[in-house]
C-alpha positions as CSV (number, residue, x, y, z in Angstrom):
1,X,-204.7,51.2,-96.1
2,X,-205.9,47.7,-95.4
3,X,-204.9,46.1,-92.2
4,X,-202.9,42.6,-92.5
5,X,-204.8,39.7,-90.2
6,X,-203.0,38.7,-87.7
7,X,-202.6,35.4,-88.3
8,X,-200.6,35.8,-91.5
9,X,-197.8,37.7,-89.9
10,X,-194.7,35.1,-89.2
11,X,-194.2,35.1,-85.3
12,X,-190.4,33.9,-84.4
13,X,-190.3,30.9,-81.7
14,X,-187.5,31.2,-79.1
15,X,-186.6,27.6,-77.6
16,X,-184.4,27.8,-75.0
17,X,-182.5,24.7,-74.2
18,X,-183.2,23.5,-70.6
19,X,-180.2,22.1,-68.6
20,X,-180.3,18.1,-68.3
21,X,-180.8,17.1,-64.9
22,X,-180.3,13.9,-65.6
23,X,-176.3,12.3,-65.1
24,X,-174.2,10.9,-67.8
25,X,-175.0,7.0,-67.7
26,X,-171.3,6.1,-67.0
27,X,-171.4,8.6,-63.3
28,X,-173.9,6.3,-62.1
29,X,-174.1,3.6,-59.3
30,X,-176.4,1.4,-61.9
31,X,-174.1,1.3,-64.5
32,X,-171.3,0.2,-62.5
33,X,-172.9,-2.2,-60.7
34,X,-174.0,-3.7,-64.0
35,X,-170.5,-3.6,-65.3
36,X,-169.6,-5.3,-62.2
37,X,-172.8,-8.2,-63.0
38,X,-171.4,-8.6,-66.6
39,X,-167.8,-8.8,-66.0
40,X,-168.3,-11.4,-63.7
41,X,-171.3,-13.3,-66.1
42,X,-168.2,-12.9,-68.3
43,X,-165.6,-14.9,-66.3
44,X,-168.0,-17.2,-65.0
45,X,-169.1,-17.8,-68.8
46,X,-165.7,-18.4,-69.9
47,X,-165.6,-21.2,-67.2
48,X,-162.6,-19.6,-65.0
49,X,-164.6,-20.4,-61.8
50,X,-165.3,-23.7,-63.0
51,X,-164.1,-26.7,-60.0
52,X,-165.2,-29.5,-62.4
53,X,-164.1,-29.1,-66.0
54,X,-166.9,-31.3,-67.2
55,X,-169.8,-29.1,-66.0
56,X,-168.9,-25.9,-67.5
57,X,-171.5,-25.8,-69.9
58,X,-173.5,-24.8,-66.7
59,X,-171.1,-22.0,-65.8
60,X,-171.5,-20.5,-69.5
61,X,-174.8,-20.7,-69.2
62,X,-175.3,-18.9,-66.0
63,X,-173.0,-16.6,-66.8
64,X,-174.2,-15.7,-70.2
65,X,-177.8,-15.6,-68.0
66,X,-176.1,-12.9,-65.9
67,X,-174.8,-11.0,-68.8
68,X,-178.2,-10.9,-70.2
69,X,-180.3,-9.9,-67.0
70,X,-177.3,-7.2,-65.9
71,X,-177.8,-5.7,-69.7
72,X,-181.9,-5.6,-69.6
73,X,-181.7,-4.0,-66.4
74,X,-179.4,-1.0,-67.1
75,X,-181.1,-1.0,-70.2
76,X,-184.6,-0.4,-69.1
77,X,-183.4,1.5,-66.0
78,X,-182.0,4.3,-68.0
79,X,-184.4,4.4,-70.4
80,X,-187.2,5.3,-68.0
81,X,-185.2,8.1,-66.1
82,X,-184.5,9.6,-69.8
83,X,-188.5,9.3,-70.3
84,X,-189.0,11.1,-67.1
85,X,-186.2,14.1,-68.3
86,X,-188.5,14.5,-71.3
């Protein structure tokens, strides 16, 4: 009887799935402070705020600026603690 090598008999992998420590995005204090940034971006962008109708190009601007900047933030904030989980 001839012996089979070792490295032809199929092993079976068990992966067991490792609890996230990580929070939902919407339980944290980043993402409702950005909500916060981008609703106001939001009213200051639709010129609400505005005193002096004629320079409310500036107040969409910086509040489409806000929008923007709040948005990038979260963005790359949660991205690197879901690197850091991995």
């Amino acid at each position: 009887m001839s012996e089979v090598p070792s490295s032809s008999i199929p092993r079976k992998v068990i992966v067991t799935p490792v609890p996230s420590t990580t929070k939902p995005g919407y339980k944290t204090s980043e993402f409702w402070l950005s909500t916060a940034a981008m609703i106001l971006g939001a009213i200051t962008a639709s010129g609400a705020l505005a005193a002096v109708p004629e320079n409310s190009w500036i107040h969409t601007l910086v509040g489409l600026i806000v929008v923007g900047l709040a948005a990038l933030g979260y963005t790359s904030g949660r991205t690197k603690v879901k690197a850091l989980e991995l």
